[in-house]
Structures are given as structure tokens and as C-alpha cells.
C-alpha positions in Angstrom: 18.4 30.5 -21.9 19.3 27.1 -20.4 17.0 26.7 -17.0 18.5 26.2 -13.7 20.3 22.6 -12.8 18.9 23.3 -9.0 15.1 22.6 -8.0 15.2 25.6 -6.3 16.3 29.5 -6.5 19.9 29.5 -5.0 18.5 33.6 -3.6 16.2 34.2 -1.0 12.8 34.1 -2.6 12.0 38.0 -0.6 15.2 39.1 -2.9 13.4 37.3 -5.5 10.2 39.1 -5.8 11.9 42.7 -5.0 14.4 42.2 -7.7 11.3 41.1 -9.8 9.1 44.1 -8.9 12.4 46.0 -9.8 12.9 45.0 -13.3 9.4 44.8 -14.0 9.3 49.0 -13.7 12.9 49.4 -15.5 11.7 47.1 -18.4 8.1 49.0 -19.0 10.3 52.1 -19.9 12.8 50.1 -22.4 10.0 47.9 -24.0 11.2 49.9 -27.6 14.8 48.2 -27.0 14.1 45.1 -25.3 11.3 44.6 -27.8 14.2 43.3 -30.0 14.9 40.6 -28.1 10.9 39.4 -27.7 10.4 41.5 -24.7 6.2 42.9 -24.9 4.5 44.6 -22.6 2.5 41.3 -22.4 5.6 39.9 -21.5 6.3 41.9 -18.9 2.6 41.4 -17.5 3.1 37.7 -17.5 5.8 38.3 -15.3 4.1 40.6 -13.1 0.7 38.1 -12.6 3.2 35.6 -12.2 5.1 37.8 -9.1 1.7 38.5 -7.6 1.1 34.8 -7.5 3.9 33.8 -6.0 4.0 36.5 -3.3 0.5 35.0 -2.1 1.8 31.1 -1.8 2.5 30.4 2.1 5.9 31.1 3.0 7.9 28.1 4.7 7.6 29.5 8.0 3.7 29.7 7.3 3.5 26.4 6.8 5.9 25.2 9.2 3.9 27.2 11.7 0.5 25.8 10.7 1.7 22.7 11.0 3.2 22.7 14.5 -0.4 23.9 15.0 -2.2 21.0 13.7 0.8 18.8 15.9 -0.3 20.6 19.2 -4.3 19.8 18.4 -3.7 15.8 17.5 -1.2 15.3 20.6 -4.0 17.0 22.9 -6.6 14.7 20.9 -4.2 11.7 22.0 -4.0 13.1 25.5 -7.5 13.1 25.7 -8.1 9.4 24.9 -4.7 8.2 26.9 -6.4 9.8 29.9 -9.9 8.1 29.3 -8.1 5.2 28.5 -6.2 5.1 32.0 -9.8 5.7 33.4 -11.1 3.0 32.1 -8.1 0.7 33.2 -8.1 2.2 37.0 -12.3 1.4 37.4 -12.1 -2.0 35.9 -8.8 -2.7 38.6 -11.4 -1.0 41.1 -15.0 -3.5 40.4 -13.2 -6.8 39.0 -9.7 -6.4 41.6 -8.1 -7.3 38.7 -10.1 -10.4 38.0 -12.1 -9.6 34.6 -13.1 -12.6 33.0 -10.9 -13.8 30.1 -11.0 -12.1 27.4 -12.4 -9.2 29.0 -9.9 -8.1 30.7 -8.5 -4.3 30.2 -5.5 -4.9 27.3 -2.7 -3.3 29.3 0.4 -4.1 27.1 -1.3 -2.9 23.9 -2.6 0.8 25.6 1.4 1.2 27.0 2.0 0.7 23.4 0.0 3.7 21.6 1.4 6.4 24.8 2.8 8.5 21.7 1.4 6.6 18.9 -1.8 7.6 17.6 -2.8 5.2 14.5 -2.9 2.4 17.4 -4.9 4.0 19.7 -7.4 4.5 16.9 -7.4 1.4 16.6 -7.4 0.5 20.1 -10.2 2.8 21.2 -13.0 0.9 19.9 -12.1 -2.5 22.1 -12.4 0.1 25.0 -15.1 1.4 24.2 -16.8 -1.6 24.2 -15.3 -3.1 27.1 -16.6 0.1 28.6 -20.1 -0.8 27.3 -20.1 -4.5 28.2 -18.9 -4.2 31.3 -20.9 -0.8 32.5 -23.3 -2.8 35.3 -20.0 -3.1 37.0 -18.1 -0.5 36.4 -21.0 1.8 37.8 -19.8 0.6 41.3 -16.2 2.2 40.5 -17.9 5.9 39.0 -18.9 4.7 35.3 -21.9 6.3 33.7 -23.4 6.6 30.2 -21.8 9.9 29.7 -18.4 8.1 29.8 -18.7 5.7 27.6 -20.3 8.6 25.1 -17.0 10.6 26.2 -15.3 7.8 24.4 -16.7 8.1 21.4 -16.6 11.2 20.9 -12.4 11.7 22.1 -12.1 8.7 19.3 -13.8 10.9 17.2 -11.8 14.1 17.4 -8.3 12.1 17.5 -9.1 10.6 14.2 -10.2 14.1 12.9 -7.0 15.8 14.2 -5.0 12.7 12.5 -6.6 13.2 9.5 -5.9 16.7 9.4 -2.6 16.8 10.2 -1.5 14.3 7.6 -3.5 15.7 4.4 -2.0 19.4 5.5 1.5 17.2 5.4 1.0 16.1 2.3 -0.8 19.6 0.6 2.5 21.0 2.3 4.8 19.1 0.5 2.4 19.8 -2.7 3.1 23.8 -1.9 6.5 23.9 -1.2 7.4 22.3 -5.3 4.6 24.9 -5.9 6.6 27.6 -4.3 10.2 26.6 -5.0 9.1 26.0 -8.9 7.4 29.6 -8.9 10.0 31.5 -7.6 12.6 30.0 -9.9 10.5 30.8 -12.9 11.0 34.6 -11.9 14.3 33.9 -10.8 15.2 32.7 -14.4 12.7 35.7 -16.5 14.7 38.1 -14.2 18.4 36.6 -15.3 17.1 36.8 -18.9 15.5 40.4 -18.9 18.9 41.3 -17.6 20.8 39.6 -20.4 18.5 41.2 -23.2 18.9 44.9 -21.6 22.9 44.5 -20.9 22.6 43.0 -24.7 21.3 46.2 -25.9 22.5 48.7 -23.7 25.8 47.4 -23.4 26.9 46.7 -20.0 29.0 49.6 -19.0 25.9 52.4 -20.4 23.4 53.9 -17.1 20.8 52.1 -19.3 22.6 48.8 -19.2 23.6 48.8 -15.6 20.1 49.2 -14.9 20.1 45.5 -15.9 22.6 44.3 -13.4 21.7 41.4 -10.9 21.4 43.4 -7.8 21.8 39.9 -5.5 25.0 39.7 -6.4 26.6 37.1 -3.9 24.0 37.3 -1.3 23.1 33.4 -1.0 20.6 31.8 0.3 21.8 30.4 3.9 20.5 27.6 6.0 19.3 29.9 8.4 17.6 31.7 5.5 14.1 30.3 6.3 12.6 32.7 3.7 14.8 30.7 0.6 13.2 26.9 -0.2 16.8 25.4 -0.3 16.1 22.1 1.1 18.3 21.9 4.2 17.8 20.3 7.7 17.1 23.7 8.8 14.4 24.6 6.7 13.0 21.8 4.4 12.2 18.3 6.9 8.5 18.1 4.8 8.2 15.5 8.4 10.1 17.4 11.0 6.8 17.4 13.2 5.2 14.2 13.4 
């Protein structure tokens, strides 16, 4: 049987696995008949390790879920160091009345510029840390202590972490959805091809044979069918959440 054009299932992968489940019990009790066609009980258990699997692979709304997750816990991260960041700014504005010496002063244009981007303030955070740190006999007078500057380090810390996290679980996602979309096809296609062989035998117009009818008939995967791995802007934006 010629495989499917699509990348994907075009029926809801839930219909999927109960149709699967379905056929799997119908074909155990016509392995004599189907047998003519290569149709073996090992066949048939194949099929069946091979629903179990797929019914334990994170469903799209799992993983879109997870990852708006991970989203929420790197923005707070980011939130975190804006804020110790802007604390920084107001207590060196407070000791130096905005008269650091050059090259010391607070880097104003650069910190407006990571506000929702957090690869530059990772990359900014160490500069304040240290002007933190170089400048902490003064910035004493304006409410600076050594907890402060360890508070730095360690918001630095997490944002990477939560960065890091949030991009490998982008990229694993992306790695799990082929996973998912290439598993639930394979059933899709063993389940189209169990029903050939039994109408093939049977005859399609026997009870026997109609037992191997497609029972998703026209019902589609939709957009709004969150459960199918279609890729549309509804359900498959591997990026949607930064």
C-alpha cells in the first residue's frame, strides 16, 4: 500500500488510536482469514505496542502547555534582573548625581534595549554586576550592600537557567511533534490496510467485511482540532511562545 503524500494523519489522532484499538480486537478473531494476506498475530501485536506508544507521547496541548510554562518562569527570571537592574541605575543617579566617571557610568541605552529581550540582558548583566562591585564604597551611601551585588549573580543565574530551558524544551518539542505526527500515521496507514485485507476477504457487503469499514468516515481533522498534528496556525507555531 502506497504511504500517505501528507506528513501527518488527515484524522484526529484520539480517532486514530480508538479506531486502532478497534480493529486490533476485530482482527485477533479473523487472524485464519486475514492470515492470507500476511496478517499474524505478531502482526497484530506490533500494531498494538505500537498504539500503546503512541498513546504515551505528549499530546500538542501538553506540550503547548508546558511550554507556556517554561515562558512564564524565563519572563519572571527577566523581571527579576530588569528590576535589579533599574536598582542599580536609580543608586548610582542617587551617590554620583549622575556624574560617574567615564566609562563608568550606568549603560542606560543598552538596559532600555534588553526590557523584553533576554539573550542581551545576559549579556548585559555581567557589566552591572561589576559596576555594582567597583563602585560599592559609593553606592553604600544610596542602600548598596554585599547582599546586592550577590543578588545579581544569582538573578543572572536563574535567567540564563530559565533561557536555557526554555529553548532545549523548544527544540525536544519540535523533535516530539515529527515523533508524534510520524507515529500516528504509521497506525493510521496499518489500520487502512487491515481494512483492505478483511473487505478483500470478506467481501465488502458480508457482517464480517463491514467489520472492516473505516469508521472516520468524513470526520476531518479541523484547525480547531488541537488533538490532530495538522500543522496550522492554530495548532502547530513550534515558536508561537517566545
Amino acid at each position: 500500500m502506497p504511504r500517505n503524500s501528507k506528513a501527518y494523519a488527515p484524522v484526529p489522532n484520539e480517532q486514530i488510536l480508538e479506531e486502532t484499538r478497534l480493529k486490533i480486537g476485530i482482527a485477533r478473531t479473523h487472524l485464519e482469514g486475514l492470515g492470507e494476506f500476511g496478517i499474524t498475530a505478531d502482526w497484530i501485536d506490533e500494531l498494538a505496542a505500537a498504539a500503546d506508544e503512541a498513546e504515551q507521547l505528549p499530546t500538542h496541548a501538553q506540550q503547548l502547555s508546558e511550554q507556556k510554562s517554561l515562558t512564564a518562569a524565563k519572563d519572571a527570571a527577566l523581571a527579576r534582573c530588569i528590576q535589579w537592574g533599574r536598582k542599580l541605575r536609580l543608586r548610582m543617579n542617587l551617590a554620583f548625581d549622575g556624574k560617574a566617571a567615564k566609562g563608568m557610568q550606568f549603560p542606560s541605552k543598552e538596559f532600555r534595549d534588553c526590557d523584553r529581550n533576554e539573550s542581551k540582558l545576559i549579556a548585559l548583566m555581567p557589566s552591572l554586576i561589576e559596576l555594582a562591585r567597583q563602585h560599592s564604597p559609593d553606592l553604600a551611601s544610596a542602600g548598596q550592600t554585599s547582599a546586592d551585588i550577590t543578588q545579581g549573580e544569582t538573578l543572572h543565574s536563574q535567567l540564563k537557567a530559565a533561557n536555557e530551558t526554555q529553548e532545549h524544551y523548544k527544540f525536544s518539542r519540535s523533535a516530539t511533534t515529527s515523533q508524534r505526527r510520524q507515529a500516528f500515521l504509521n497506525l493510521y496507514e496499518k489500520v487502512l490496510r487491515l481494512n483492505q485485507i478483511g473487505q478483500m476477504v470478506y467481501g465488502t457487503d458480508t457482517p464480517q467485511g463491514r467489520l472492516f469499514r473505516s469508521n472516520w468516515g468524513s470526520n476531518k481533522a479541523t484547525p480547531q482540532d488541537t488533538a490532530n498534528d495538522a500543522p496550522t496556525p492554530q495548532n502547530e507555531p513550534e515558536d508561537s511562545v517566545s
